[in-house]
C-alpha positions as CSV (number, residue, x, y, z in Angstrom):
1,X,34.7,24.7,126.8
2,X,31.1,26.5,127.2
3,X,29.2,27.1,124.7
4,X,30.0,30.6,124.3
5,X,33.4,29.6,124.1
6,X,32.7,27.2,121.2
7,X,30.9,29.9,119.2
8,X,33.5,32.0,120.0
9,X,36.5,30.1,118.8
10,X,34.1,28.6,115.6
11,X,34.1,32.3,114.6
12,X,37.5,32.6,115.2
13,X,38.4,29.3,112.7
14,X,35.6,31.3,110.2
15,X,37.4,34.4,110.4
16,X,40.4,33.3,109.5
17,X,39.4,30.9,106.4
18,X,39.3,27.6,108.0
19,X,37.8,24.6,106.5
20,X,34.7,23.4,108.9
21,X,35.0,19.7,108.4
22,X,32.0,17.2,109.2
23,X,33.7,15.8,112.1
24,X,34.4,19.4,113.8
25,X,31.9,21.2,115.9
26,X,29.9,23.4,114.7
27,X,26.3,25.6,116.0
28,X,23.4,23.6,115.4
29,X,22.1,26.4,113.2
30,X,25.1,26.2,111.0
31,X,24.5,22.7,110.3
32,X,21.1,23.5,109.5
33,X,21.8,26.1,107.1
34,X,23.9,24.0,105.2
35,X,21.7,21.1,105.1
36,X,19.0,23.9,104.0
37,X,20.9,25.0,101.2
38,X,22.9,22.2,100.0
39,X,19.6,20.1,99.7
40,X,18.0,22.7,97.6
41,X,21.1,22.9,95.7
42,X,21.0,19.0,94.9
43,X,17.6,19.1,94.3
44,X,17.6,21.6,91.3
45,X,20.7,20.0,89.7
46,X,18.4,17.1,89.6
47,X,15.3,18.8,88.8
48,X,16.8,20.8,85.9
49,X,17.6,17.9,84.2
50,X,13.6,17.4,82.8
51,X,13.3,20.8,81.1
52,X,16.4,19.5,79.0
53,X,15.7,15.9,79.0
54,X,12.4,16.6,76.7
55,X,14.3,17.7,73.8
56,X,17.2,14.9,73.4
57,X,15.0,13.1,71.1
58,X,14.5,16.8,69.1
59,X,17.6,17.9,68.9
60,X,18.4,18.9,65.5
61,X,21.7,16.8,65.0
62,X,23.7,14.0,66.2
63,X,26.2,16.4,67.9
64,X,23.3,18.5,69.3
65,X,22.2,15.4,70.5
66,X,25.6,13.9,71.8
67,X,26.1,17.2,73.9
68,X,22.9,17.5,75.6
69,X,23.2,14.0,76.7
70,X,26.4,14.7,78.2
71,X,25.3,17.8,80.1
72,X,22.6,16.0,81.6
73,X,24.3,13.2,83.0
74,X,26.7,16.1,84.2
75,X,23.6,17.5,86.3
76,X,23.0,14.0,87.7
77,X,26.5,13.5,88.7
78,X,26.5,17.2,90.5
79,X,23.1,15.6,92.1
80,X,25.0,13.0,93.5
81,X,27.8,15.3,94.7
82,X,25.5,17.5,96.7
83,X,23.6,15.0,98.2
84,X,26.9,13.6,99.5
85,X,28.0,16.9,100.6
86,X,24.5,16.8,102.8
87,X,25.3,13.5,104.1
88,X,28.2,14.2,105.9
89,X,26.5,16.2,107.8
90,X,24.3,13.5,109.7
91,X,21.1,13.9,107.6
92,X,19.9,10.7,105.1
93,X,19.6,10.9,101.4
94,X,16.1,9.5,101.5
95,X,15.2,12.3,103.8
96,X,16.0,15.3,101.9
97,X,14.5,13.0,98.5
98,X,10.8,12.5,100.8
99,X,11.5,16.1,101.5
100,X,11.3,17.3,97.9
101,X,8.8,14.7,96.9
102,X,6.4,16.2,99.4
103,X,6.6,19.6,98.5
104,X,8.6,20.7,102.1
105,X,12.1,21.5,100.2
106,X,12.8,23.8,97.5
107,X,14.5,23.7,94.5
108,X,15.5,26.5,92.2
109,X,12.1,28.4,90.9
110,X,14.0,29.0,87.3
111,X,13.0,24.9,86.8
112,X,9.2,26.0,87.0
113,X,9.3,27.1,83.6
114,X,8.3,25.3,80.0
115,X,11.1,24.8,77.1
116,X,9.1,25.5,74.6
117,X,11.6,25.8,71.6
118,X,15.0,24.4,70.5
119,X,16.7,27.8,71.5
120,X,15.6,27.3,75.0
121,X,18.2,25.1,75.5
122,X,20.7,27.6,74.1
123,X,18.9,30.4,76.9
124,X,19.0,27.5,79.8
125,X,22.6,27.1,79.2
126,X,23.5,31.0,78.8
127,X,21.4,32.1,81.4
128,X,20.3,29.5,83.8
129,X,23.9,27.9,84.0
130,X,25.6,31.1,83.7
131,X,23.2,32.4,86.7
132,X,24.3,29.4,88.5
133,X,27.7,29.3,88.0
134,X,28.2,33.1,89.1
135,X,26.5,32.3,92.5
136,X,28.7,28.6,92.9
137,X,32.1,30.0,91.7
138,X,32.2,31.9,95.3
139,X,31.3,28.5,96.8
140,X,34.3,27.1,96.1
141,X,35.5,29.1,99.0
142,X,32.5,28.5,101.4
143,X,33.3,27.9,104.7
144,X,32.3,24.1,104.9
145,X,35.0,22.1,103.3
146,X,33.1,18.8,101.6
147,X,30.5,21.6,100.2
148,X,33.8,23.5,98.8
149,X,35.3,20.7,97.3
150,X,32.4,19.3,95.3
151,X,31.8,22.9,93.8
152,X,35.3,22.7,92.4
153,X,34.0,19.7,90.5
154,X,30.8,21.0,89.7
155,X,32.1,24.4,88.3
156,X,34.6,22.9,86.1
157,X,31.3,21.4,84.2
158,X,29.1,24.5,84.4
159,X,31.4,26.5,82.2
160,X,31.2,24.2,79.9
161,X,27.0,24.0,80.1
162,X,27.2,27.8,79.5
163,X,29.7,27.9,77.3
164,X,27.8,25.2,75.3
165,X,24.2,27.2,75.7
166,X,26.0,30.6,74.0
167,X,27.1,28.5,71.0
168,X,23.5,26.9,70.4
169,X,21.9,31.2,70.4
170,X,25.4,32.4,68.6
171,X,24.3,29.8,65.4
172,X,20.6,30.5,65.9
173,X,21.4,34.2,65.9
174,X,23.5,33.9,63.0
175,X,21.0,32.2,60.7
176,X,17.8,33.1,59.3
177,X,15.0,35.2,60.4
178,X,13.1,32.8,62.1
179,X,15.7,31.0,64.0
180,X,16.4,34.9,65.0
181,X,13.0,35.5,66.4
182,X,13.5,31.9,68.1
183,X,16.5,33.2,69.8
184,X,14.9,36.5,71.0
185,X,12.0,34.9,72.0
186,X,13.7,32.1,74.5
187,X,16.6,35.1,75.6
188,X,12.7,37.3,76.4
189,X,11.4,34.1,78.2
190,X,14.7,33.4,80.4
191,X,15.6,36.6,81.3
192,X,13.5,37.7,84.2
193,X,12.9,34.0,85.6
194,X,17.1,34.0,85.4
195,X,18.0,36.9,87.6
196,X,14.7,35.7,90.2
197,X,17.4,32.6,90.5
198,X,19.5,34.8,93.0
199,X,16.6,34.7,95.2
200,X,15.1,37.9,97.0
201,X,16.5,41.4,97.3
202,X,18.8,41.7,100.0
203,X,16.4,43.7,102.4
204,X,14.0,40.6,101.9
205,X,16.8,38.0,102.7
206,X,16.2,36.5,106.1
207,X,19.4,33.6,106.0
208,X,21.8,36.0,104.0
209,X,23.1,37.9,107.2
210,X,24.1,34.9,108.8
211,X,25.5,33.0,105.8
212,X,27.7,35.6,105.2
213,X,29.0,36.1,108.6
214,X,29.7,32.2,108.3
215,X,31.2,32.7,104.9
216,X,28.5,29.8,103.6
217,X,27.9,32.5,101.5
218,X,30.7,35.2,99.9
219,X,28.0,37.4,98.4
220,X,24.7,38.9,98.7
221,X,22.2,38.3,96.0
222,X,21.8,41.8,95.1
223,X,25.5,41.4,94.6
224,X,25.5,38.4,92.5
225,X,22.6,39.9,90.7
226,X,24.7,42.8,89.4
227,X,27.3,40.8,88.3
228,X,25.2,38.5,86.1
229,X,23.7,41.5,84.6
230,X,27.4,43.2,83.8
231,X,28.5,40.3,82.4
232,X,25.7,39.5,80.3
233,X,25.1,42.5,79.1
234,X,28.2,42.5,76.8
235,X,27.7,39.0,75.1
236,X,23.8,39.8,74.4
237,X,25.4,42.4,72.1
238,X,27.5,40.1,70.6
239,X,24.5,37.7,69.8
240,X,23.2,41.0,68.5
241,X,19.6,40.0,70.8
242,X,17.7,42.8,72.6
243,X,17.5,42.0,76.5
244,X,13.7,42.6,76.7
245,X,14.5,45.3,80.0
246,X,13.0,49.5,79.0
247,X,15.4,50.6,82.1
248,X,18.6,48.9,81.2
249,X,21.3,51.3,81.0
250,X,25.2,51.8,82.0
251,X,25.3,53.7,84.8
252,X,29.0,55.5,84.6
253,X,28.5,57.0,88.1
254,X,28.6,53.4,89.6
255,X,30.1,51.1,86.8
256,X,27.2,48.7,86.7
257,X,24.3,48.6,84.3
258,X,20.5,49.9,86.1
259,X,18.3,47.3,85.0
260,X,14.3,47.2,85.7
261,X,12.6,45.6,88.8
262,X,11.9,42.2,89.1
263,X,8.6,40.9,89.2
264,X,8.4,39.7,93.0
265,X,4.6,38.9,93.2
266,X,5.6,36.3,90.3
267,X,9.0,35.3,92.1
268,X,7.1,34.5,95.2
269,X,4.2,32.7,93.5
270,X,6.8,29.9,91.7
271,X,8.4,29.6,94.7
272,X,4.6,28.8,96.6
273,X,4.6,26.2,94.3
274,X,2.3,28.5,91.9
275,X,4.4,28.5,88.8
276,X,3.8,27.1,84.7
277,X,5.1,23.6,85.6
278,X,5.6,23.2,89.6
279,X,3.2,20.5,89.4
280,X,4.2,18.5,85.8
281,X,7.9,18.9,87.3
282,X,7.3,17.5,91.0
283,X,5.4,14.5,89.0
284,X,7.6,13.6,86.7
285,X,10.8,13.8,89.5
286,X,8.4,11.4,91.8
287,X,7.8,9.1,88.6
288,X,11.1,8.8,87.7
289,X,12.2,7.8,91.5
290,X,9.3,5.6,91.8
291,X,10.1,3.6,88.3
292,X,13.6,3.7,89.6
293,X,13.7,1.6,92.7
294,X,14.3,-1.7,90.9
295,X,17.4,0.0,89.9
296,X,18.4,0.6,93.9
297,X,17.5,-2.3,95.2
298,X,19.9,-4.6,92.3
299,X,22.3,-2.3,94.0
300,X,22.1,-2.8,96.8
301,X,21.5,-6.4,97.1
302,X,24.6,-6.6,94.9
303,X,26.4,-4.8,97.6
304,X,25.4,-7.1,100.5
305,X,26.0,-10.1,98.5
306,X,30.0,-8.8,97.6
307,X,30.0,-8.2,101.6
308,X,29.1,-10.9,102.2
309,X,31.9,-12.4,100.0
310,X,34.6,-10.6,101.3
311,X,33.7,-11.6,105.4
């Protein structure tokens, strides 16, 4: 077949909710999209784990303590999910890890900001993960079938994060006046920063177009936005916190909230690499890799020797 005709007949397979497996063909900037976006997605499951890894040692019991461990190690393993998802696609796991080490890939802008407080954590999980898992529930269903299947896996776990984030500001907001204010001040914090994780408004999207025509995507951001803020809306009230937006209102006309614009000078700055902690987080990820290569090298030797064994 010509080109054209492959396009054609990929389309075709798109339209009518094929899988696009690593061994089919596919246009080369399909393959690149992915790659784009999958990376980015590994690299902020990877990266968000340092804002919560700083308070293990200051969380304020065992079980506390116990939970956050385990939703950590939950963001490596989703790490390691992604990056496989990217590998099948003919580009090397060191590549896209010199990519982000180097400043050339992104990760999600949200992981640019300090934890300053206990009830952070209850905000990251809330917001951040609920963010996240209202963009990655529609990935399930994206058109490229090892990114689809490691979203199942991965959104299984995020409900659980989020879930796990509303209980920490539901206690907090249900004891004294102080651990009030601390709840109010992390939901103030997170709240902007959380809906700047859908990335730019729709008219400012250069990929979405094309995403969505290639069902990579299954929403818009603007889209995705406006769910979060329905949803959210609702169980602020519960926690019985003000979200810290003047112009948020139910709109009965549309059935969604209006909400207040983002700040897109500061969106674009984080994501220039301008942000509170860009720098202390690329750092500490580039540490952590560098202090880890003893670790990859046991393992791999171990694997050549049991090769070796089995030959």
């Amino acid at each position: 077949m010509s080109n054209e005709e492959l396009l054609v007949h990929f389309q075709s397979r798109i339209d009518a909710e094929e899988k696009i497996e690593a061994k089919d063909w596919m246009p080369e900037e399909y393959r690149r999209t992915l790659i784009r976006q999958i990376s980015q997605h590994a690299h902020s499951e990877v990266v968000g784990m340092l804002p919560e890894g700083n308070w293990i040692t200051r969380a304020p019991s065992l079980k506390r303590k116990s939970v956050l461990l385990a939703k950590i190690q939950d963001e490596a393993g989703h790490g390691l999910y992604l990056y496989g998802a990217a590998e099948t696609l003919g580009v090397e796991r060191d590549v896209l890890i010199d990519e982000l080490h180097s400043g050339k890939a992104k990760y999600s802008s949200i992981f640019n900001y300090p934890a300053i407080s206990w009830a952070d954590m209850g905000a990251i999980g809330w917001l951040v993960d609920g963010a996240a898992i209202m963009n990655q529930v529609a990935l399930c269903r994206t058109s490229y079938g090892p990114y689809a299947r490691a979203m199942v896996r991965i959104c299984k776990e995020e409900s659980f994060h989020q879930r796990q984030g509303y209980d920490i500001l539901l206690t907090l907001s249900r004891g004294s006046d102080e651990q009030i204010r601390m709840a109010q001040d992390a939901l103030n914090r997170w709240w902007w920063p959380s809906l700047m994780m859908f990335g730019p408004n729709d008219s400012n999207s250069p990929h979405s177009a094309q995403s969505l025509m290639w069902k990579i995507k299954r929403f818009s951001n603007d889209e995705l936005r406006q769910k979060f803020v329905d949803m959210t809306v609702p169980q602020a009230e519960i926690l019985g916190l003000k979200i810290p937006d003047a112009k948020l209102k139910w709109n009965p006309d549309r059935g969604h909230y209006d909400f207040g614009e983002i700040d897109w000078v500061e969106f674009n700055n984080v994501v220039k690499g301008d942000g509170p902690c860009n720098k202390l987080r690329l750092e500490a990820r580039i540490k952590a890799h560098e202090e880890g290569a003893w670790v990859r090298e046991a393992a791999l030797a171990y694997a050549e020797k049991r090769s070796r064994k089995i030959a």
